[in-house]
C-alpha positions as CSV (number, residue, x, y, z in Angstrom):
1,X,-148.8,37.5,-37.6
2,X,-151.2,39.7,-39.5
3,X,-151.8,39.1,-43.1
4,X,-153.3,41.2,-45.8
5,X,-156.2,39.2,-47.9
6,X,-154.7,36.0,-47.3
7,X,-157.0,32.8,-47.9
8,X,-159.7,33.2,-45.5
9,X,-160.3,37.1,-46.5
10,X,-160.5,36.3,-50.1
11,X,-162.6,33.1,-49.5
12,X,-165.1,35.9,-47.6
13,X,-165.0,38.1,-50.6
14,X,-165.9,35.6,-52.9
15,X,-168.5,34.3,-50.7
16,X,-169.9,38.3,-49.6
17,X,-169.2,40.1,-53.8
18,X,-170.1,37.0,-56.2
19,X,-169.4,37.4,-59.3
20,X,-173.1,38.1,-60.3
21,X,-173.4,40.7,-58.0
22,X,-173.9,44.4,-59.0
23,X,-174.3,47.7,-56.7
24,X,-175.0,49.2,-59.8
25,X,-171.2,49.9,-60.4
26,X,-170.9,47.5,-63.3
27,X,-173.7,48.4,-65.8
28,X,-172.6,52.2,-64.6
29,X,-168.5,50.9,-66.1
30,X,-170.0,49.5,-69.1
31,X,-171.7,52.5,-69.6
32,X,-168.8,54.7,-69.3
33,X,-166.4,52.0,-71.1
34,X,-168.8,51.7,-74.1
35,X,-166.7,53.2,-76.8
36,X,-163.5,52.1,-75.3
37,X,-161.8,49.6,-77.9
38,X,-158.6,49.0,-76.5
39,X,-157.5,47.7,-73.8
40,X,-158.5,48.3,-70.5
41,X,-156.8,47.8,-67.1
42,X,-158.2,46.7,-63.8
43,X,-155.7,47.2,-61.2
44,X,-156.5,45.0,-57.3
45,X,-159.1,42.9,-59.6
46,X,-159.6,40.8,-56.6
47,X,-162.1,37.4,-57.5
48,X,-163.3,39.0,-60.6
49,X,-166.7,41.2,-59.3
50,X,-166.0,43.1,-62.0
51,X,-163.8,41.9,-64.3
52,X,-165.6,38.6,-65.1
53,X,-169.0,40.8,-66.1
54,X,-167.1,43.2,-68.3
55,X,-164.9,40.4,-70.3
56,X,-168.7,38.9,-71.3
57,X,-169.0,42.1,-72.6
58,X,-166.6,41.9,-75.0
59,X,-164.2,44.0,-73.4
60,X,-160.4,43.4,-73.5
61,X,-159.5,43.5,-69.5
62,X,-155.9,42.7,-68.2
63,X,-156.1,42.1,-64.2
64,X,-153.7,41.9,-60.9
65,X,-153.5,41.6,-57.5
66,X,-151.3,41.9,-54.7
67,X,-153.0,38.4,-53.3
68,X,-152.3,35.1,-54.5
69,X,-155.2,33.8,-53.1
70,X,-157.0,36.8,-54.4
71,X,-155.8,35.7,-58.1
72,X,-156.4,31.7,-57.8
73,X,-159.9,32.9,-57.0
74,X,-159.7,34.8,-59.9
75,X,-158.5,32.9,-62.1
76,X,-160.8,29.7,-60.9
77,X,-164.2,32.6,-61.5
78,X,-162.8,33.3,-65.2
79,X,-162.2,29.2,-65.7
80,X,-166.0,28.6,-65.2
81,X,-167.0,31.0,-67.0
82,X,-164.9,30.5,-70.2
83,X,-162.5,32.9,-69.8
84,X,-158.8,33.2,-70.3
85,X,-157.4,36.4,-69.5
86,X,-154.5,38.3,-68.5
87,X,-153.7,38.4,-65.5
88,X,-151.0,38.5,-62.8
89,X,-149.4,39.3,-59.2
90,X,-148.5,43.3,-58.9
91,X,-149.0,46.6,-56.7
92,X,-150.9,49.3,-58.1
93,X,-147.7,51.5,-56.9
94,X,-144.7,49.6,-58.4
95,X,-146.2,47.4,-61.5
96,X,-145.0,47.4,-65.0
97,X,-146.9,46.2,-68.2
98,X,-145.6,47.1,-71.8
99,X,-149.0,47.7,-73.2
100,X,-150.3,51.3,-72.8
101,X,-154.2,51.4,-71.9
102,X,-157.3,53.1,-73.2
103,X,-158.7,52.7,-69.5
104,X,-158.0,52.0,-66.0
105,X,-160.2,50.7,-63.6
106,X,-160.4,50.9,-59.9
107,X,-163.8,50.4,-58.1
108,X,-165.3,49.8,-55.3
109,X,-162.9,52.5,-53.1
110,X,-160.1,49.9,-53.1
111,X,-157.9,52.8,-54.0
112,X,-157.7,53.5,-50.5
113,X,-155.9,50.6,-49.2
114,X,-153.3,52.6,-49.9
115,X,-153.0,54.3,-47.0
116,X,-149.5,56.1,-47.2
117,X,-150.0,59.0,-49.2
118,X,-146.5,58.6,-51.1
119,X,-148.1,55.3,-52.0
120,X,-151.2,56.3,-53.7
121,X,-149.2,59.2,-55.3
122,X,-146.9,56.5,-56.8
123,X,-149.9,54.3,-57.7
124,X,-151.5,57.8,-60.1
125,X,-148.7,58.4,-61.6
126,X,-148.0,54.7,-62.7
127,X,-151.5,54.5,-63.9
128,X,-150.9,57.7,-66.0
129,X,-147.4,56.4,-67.2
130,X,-149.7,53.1,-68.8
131,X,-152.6,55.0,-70.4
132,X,-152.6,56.2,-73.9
133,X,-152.5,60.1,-74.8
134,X,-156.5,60.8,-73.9
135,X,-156.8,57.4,-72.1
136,X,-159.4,57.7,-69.0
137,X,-158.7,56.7,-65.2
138,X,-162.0,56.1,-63.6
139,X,-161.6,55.0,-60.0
140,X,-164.3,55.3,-57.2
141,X,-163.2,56.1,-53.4
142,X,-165.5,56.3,-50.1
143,X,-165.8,58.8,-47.6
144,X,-165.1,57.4,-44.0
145,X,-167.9,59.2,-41.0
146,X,-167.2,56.6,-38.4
147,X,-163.7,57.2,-37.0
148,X,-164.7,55.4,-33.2
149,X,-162.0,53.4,-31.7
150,X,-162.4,49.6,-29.9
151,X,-165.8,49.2,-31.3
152,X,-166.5,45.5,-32.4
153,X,-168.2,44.7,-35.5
154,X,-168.9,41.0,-36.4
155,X,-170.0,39.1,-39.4
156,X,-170.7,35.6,-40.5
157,X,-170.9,33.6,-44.0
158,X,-171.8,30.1,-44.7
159,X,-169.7,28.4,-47.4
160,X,-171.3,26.0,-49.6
161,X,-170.0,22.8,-47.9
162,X,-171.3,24.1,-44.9
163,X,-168.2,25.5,-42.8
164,X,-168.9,28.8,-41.0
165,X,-166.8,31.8,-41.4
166,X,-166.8,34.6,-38.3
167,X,-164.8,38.2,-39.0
168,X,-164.3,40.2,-36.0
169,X,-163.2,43.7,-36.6
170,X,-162.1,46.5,-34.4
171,X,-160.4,50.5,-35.5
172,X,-157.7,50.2,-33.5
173,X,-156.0,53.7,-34.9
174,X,-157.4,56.6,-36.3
175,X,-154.4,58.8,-38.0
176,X,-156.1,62.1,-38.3
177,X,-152.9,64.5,-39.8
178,X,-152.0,61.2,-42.7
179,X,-156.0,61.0,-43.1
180,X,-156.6,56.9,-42.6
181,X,-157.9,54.6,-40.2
182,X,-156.2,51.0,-39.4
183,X,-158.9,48.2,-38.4
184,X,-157.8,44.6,-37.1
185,X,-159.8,41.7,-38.6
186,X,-159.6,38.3,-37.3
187,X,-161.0,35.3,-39.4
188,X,-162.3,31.9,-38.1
189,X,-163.4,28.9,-39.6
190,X,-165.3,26.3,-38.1
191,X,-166.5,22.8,-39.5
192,X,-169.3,21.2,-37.2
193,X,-168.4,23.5,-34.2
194,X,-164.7,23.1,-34.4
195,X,-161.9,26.2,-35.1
196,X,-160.3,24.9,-38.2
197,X,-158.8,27.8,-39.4
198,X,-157.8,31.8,-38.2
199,X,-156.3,34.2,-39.9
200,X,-155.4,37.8,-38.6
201,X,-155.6,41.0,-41.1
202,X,-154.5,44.7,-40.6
203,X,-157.0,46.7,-42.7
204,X,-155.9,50.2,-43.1
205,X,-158.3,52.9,-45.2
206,X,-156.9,56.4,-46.4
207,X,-159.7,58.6,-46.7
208,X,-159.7,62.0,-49.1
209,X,-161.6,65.2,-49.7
210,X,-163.3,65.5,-53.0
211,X,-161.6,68.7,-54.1
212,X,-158.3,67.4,-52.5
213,X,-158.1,64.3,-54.8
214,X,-159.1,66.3,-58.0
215,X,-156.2,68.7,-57.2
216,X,-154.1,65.4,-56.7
217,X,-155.6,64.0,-60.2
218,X,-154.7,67.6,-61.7
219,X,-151.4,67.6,-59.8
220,X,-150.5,64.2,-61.6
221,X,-151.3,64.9,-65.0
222,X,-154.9,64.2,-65.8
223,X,-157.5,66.7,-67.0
224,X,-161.2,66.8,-67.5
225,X,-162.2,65.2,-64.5
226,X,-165.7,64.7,-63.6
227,X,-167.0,63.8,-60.3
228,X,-169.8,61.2,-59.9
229,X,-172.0,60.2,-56.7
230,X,-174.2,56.6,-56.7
231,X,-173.1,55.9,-60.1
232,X,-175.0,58.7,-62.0
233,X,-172.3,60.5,-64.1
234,X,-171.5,64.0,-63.4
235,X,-173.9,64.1,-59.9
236,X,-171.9,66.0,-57.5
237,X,-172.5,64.2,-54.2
238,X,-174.4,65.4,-51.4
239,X,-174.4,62.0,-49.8
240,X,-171.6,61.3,-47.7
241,X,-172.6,57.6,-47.6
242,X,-172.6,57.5,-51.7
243,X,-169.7,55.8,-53.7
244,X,-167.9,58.5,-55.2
245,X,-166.2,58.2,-58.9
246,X,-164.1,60.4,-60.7
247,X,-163.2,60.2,-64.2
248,X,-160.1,61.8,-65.5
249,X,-158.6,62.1,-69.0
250,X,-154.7,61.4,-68.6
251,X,-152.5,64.0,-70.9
252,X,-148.6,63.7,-71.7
């Protein structure tokens, strides 16, 4: 049965993003967030990367997740560290909150885990529907060059009680005319040489144009977007293996 960040995965993503770790995309949102005093929203928060970091900023941050295990992690990563804040299970898509936000937040290209396009449509216009009147979306989304079939990848962590963790992964499908790519990961866990644990995941990735996703943005209500490349505002990109962010004002 495959699963979709189930314990294993988020155990991996704790271990692989720690909470003290940076590409540069958190001091680059605190930057862009520095005049925000309301409240800000960080949609698919996962263990807290980011929302931990900007919390001990001073920043007011609400979080969800689609994973339960994603959220324990979470939740146990703002414990240590002091924190108490809001946070719960949701979909980007479907969830519902009566505050209104001065800013959402989506890094690190998890946007495109939603890979059917009425899906990520859904997901823009609920973040529009929970921003104030001039309230800013910045979200960041990758661009996908290696769309090879069967190839094997693996990987392998050490947790701190010594167990191993092993993550196959293979593209098994590349949808060229819905514009994603569906990967199978398989987990494994072993404890002094022995398979304690597996766990399968489907991993699918929509991938966008740049000019294509403004026109979405515009399409959906937001205005004044800006397009950013390796988290240097305004930089149009020119490096396909960049982060890409776009910033967007959302208007009634």
């Amino acid at each position: 049965m495959l699963s979709y960040y189930g314990r294993l995965s988020s155990e991996v993503y704790d271990i692989d993003k720690p909470i003290d770790h940076s590409f540069r995309d958190v001091e680059f949102y605190i930057d862009r967030l520095n005049l925000c005093r309301g409240h800000i929203l960080e949609p698919a928060a996962g263990t807290g990367r980011v929302l931990v970091p900007l919390l001990e900023k001073g920043f007011k941050v609400d979080g969800f997740d689609s994973s339960k295990d994603m959220l324990n992690i979470c939740r146990d990563n703002c414990r240590k560290k002091g924190l108490n804040p809001k946070l719960f299970e949701a979909k980007m898509e479907s969830f519902i909150q009566d505050t209104r936000y001065d800013a959402i937040l989506v890094p690190a290209g998890t946007f495109l885990l939603l890979h059917q396009r009425a899906d990520s449509i859904r997901a823009l216009q609920n973040f529009h529907k929970h921003l104030c009147t001039g309230g800013r979306l910045i979200i960041d989304i990758l661009m996908q060059t290696d769309f090879s079939t069967g190839t094997v990848s693996t990987r392998t962590w050490v947790c701190s009680n010594g167990d191993i963790i092993t993550l196959e992964s293979k593209v098994v499908e590349v949808d060229y005319i819905n514009q994603y790519t569906v990967s199978h990961n398989r987990y494994e866990k072993w404890r002094e040489g022995v398979l304690i644990q597996t766990e399968l995941e489907r991993f699918p990735l929509r991938w966008y144009g740049l000019e294509e996703f403004k026109l979405i943005l515009e399409s959906t209500g937001f205005k004044d977007i800006v397009i950013s490349s390796d988290y240097k505002f305004g930089q149009y990109p020119s490096n396909v293996k960049d982060v890409i962010t776009f910033e967007a004002v959302a208007i009634n």
